[in-house]
C-alpha positions in Angstrom: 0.0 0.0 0.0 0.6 3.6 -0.6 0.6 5.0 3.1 1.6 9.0 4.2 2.2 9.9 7.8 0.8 13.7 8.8 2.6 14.8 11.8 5.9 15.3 14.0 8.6 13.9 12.5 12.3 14.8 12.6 13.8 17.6 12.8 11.1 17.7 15.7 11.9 16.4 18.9 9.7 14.3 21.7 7.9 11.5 21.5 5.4 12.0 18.9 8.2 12.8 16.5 9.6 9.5 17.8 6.4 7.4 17.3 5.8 8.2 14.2 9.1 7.4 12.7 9.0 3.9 14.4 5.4 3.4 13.0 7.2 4.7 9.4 9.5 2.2 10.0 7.5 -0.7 10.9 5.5 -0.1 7.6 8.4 0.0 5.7 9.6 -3.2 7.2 6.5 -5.0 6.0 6.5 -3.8 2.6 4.6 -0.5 2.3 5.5 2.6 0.6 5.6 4.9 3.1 6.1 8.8 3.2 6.2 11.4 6.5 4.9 14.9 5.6 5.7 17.2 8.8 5.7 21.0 9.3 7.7 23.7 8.5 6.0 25.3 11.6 4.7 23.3 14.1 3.7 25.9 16.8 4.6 29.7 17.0 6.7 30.4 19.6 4.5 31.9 22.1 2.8 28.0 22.3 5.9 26.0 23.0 7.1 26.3 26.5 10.3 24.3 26.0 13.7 25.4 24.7 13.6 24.0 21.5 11.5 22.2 19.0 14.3 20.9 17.1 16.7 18.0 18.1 20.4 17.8 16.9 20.4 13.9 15.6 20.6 12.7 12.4 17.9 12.6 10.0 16.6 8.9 10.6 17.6 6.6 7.9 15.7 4.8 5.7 12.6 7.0 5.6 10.8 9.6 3.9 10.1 12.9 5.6 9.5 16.1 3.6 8.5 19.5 5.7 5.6 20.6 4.0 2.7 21.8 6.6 2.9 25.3 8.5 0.1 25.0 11.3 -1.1 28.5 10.8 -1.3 29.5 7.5 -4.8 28.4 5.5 -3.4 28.7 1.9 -0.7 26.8 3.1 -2.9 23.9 4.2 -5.1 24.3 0.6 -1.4 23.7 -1.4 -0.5 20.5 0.7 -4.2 19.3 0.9 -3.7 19.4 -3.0 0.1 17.9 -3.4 -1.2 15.0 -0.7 -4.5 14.1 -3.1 -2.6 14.0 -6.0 -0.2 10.8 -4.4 -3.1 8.9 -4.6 -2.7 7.2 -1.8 -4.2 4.2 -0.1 -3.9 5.8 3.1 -3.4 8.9 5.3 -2.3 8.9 8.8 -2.7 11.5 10.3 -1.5 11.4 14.1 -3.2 13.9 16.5 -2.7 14.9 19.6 -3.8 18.7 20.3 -6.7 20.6 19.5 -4.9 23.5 17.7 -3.9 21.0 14.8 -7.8 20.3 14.2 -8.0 23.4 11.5 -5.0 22.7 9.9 -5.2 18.2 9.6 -9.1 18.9 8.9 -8.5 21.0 6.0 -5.7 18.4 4.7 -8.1 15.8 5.0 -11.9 17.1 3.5 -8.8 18.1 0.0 -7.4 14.7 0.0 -10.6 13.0 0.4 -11.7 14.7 -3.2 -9.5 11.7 -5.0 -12.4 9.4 -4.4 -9.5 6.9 -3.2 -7.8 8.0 -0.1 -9.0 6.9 3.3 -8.0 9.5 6.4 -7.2 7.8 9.3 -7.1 9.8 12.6 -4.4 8.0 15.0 -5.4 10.2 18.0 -3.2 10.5 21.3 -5.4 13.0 23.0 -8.5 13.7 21.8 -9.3 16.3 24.8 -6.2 18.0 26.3 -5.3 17.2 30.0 -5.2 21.5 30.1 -8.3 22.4 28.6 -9.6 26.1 26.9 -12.6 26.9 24.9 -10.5 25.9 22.0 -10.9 22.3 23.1 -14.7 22.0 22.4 -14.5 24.7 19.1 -12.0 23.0 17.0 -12.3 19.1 17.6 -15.5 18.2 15.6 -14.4 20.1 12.4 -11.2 17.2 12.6 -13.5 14.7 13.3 -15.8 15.2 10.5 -13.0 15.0 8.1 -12.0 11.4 9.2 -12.8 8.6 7.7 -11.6 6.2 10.9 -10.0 6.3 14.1 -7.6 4.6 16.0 -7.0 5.3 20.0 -3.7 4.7 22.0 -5.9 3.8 25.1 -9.7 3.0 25.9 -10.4 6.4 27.6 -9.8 8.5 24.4 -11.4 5.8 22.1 -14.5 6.9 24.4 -13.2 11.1 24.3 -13.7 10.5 20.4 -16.8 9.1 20.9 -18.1 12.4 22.3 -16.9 14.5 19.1 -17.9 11.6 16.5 -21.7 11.6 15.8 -22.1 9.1 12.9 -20.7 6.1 15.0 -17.5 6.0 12.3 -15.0 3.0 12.7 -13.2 3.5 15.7 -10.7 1.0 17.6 -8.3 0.3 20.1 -4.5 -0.2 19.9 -2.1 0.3 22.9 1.0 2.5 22.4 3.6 0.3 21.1 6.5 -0.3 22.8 9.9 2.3 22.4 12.5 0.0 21.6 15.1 2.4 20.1 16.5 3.5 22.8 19.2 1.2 23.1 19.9 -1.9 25.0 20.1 -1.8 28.8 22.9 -1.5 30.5 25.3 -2.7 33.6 23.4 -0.3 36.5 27.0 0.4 37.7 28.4 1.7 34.4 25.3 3.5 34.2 25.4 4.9 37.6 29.1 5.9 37.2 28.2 8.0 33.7 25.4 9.8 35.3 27.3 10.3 38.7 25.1 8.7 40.8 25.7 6.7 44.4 25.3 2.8 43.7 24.7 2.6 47.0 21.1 3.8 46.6 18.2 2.5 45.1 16.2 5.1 42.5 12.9 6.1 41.6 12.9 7.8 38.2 10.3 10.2 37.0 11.0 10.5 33.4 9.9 13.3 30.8 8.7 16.7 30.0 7.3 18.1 33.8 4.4 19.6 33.5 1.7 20.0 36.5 -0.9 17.5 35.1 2.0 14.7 35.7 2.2 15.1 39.3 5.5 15.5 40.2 4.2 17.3 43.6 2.6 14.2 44.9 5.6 12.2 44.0 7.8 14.9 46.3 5.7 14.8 48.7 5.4 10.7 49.2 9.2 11.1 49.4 8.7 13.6 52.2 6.8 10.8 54.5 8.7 9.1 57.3 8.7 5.7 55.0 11.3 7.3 51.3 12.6 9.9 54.1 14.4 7.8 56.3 15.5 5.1 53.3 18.5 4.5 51.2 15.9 5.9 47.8 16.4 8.5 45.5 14.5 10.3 43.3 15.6 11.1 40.0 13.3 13.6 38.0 15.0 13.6 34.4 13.5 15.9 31.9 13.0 19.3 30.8 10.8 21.8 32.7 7.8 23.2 30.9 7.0 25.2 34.0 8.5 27.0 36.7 11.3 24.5 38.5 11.6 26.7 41.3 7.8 25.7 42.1 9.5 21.9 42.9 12.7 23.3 43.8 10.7 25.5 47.3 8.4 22.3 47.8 11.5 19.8 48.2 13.0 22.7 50.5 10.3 23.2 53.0 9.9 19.6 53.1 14.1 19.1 53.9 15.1 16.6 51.2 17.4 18.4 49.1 19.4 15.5 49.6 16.4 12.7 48.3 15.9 14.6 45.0 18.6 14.6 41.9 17.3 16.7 39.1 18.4 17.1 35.4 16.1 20.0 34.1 17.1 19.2 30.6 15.6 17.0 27.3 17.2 13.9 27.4 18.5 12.9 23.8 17.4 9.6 22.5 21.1 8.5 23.1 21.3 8.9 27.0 17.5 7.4 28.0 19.3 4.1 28.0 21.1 6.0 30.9 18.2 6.8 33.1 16.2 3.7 32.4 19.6 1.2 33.3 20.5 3.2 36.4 16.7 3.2 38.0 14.8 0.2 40.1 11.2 1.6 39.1 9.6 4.2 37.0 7.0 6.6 38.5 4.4 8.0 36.5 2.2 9.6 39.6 0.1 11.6 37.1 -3.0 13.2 37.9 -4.9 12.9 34.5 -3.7 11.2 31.7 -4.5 9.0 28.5 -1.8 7.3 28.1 1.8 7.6 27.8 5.1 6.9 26.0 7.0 6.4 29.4 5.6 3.5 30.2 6.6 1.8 27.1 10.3 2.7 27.4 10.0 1.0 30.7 8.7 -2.0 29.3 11.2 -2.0 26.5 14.3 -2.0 29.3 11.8 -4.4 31.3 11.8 -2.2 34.2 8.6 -2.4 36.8 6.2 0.7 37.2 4.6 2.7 39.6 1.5 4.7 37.6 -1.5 6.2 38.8 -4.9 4.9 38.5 -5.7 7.7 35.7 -6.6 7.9 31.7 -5.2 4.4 30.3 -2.4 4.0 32.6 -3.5 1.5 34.9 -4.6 -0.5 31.9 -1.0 -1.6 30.8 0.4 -2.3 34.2 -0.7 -5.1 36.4 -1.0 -3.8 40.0 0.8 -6.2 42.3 2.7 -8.0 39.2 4.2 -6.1 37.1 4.0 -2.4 39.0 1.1 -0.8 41.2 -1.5 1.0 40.0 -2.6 3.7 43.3 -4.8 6.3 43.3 -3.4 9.7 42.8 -1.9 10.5 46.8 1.5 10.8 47.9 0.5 8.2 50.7 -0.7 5.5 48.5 2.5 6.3 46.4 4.8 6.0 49.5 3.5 2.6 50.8 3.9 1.6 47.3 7.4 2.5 46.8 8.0 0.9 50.6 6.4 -2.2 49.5 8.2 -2.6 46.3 11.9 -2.1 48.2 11.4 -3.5 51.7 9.7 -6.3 50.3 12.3 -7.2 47.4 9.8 -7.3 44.1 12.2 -6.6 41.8 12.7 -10.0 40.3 9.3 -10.9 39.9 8.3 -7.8 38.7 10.5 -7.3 35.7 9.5 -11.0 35.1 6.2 -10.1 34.7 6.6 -6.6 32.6 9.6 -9.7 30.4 5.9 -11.4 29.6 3.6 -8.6 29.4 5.8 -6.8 26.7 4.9 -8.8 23.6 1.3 -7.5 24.2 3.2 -4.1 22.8 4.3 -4.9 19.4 4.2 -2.7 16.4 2.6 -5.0 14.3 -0.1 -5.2 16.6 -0.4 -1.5 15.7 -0.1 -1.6 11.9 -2.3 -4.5 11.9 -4.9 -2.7 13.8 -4.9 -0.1 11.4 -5.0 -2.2 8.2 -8.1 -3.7 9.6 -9.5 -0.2 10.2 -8.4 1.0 6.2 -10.5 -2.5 5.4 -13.7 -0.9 7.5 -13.7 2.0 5.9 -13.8 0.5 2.3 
């Protein structure tokens, strides 16, 4: 088949630059001609919080990615409607995850659609924003409406798209795929000893962007009980801020436990996650809403055991009491976890359990699901 990609892609950073170059590649792999159209602007400035949009690696090899799409410019998205329906192709991905791409993916879509041939398929990571505006309930449907499919990353946005979608289109389910190209994991000591960490502690790693919705607070603050304070535990919080640090950095200090907390307020390149993921004993994703995340898939591809929070999709993936916990969103619940997880010695069986769990997460699960999605829309 004929297949495009519409989204992130490099020279964009993150994850959903990341995703969909390993879905590019997985297609590729079994056959398909396969082609990423990103942006030539993917948000103004005054949108982005981070540093930078951009990463410094290498073009990934192997794949097709032309910068085409400028998010706010309507003639823009006419032309590249029009350049995308002449391909002819079988299929269009397009992978969405925020509200202000509806105009600009909808418009793509209702042009392409004109070729009588090409099916639009919405792969949607968020369908409604874990920081919602008025924008949120405005721009959604006219995406929707230009879809001819949908495939979610987790059961609660399968059932978000259900609120925008009114003629019941074909809709499924596939779980985010696993990350595996990060590396391989490594000795914890040599780890350790490149990120100058003390092997003679045990770490918790909160990994990724911060931003407040991921409840980094709560994770501080279980840390601050009488069960992480007095312990031989760590936190490491690796990622870059996209809010104000000093928020955490006053919290950690009224609470005395400058010396529990290690923070790297930075993006962490694709070639040092292998670093943070080898080093650490469990993964904390103590988020307060949620759909489903790209963290927890790393973890499962360096089989490392999970802490999540009963939120969005996250406590579908992990099995509470086998292969991580699955707590309600309190720093107590998150403490006792933690306690039980070290005093009790779980890692063995744990990362036995996340070794058997991780098939569930292959990509050709995901292309499969959306072949059989292209076939329901025929």
């Amino acid at each position: 088949m004929k297949i495009i990609i519409v989204g992130s892609a490099h020279p964009y950073r993150g994850g959903l630059a990341s995703f969909n170059e390993r879905l590019a590649h997985e297609f590729v792999a079994e056959g398909h001609d396969v082609e990423i159209v990103t942006f030539t602007l993917q948000y103004p400035s005054f949108l982005f919080p981070g540093k930078t949009q951009f990463t410094d690696s290498p073009k990934p090899e192997g794949l097709s990615i032309s910068r085409r799409i400028n998010s706010t410019n309507p003639f823009n998205w006419m032309k590249v409607g029009r350049e995308i329906r002449d391909k002819n192709a079988d299929m269009v991905i397009f992978c969405y995850w925020m509200s202000f791409m509806a105009p600009s993916f909808g418009k793509i879509a209702r042009i392409v659609r004109r070729n009588g041939k090409t099916k639009c398929i919405a792969l949607v990571h968020n369908m409604i924003p874990h920081e919602q505006n008025i924008i949120d309930k405005i721009l959604p449907p006219y995406f929707v409406k230009s879809m001819d499919g949908f495939i979610a990353l987790s059961k609660s946005v399968a059932d978000d798209i259900g609120k925008f979608d009114k003629q019941g289109k074909p809709r499924t389910f596939s779980p985010h795929p696993i990350y595996d190209h990060y590396g391989t994991l490594l000795e914890r000591t040599e780890a350790m000893q490149q990120l100058g960490l003390d092997a003679n502690y045990k770490y918790v790693l909160f990994f990724g962007l911060v931003r407040a919705y991921k409840g980094l607070d709560l994770l501080i603050d279980a840390f601050a009980g009488s069960k992480l304070r007095k312990s031989n535990i760590k936190l490491i919080v690796a990622g870059e801020f996209y809010q104000d640090e000093n928020i955490y950095r006053k919290q950690i200090a009224e609470h005395g436990i400058e010396d529990k907390i290690i923070i790297h307020n930075e993006f962490i390149p694709d070639d040092k996650v292998n670093l943070y993921f080898s080093a650490a004993d469990i993964i904390a994703q103590t988020y307060k809403s949620a759909t489903q995340s790209g963290v927890t898939q790393i973890a499962f591809h360096f089989e490392k055991p999970m802490l999540v929070t009963n939120v969005g999709g996250l406590g579908e993936i992990v099995i509470n009491g086998k292969s991580g916990y699955v707590v309600e969103p309190k720093a107590d619940e998150i403490a006792n976890a933690l306690s039980d997880f070290f005093e009790n010695e779980r890692s063995n069986e744990f990362i036995q359990a996340v070794h058997t769990e991780k098939s569930k997460y292959a990509w050709n699960i995901m292309t499969g699901k959306i072949l059989g999605l292209y076939k329901q829309t025929k």
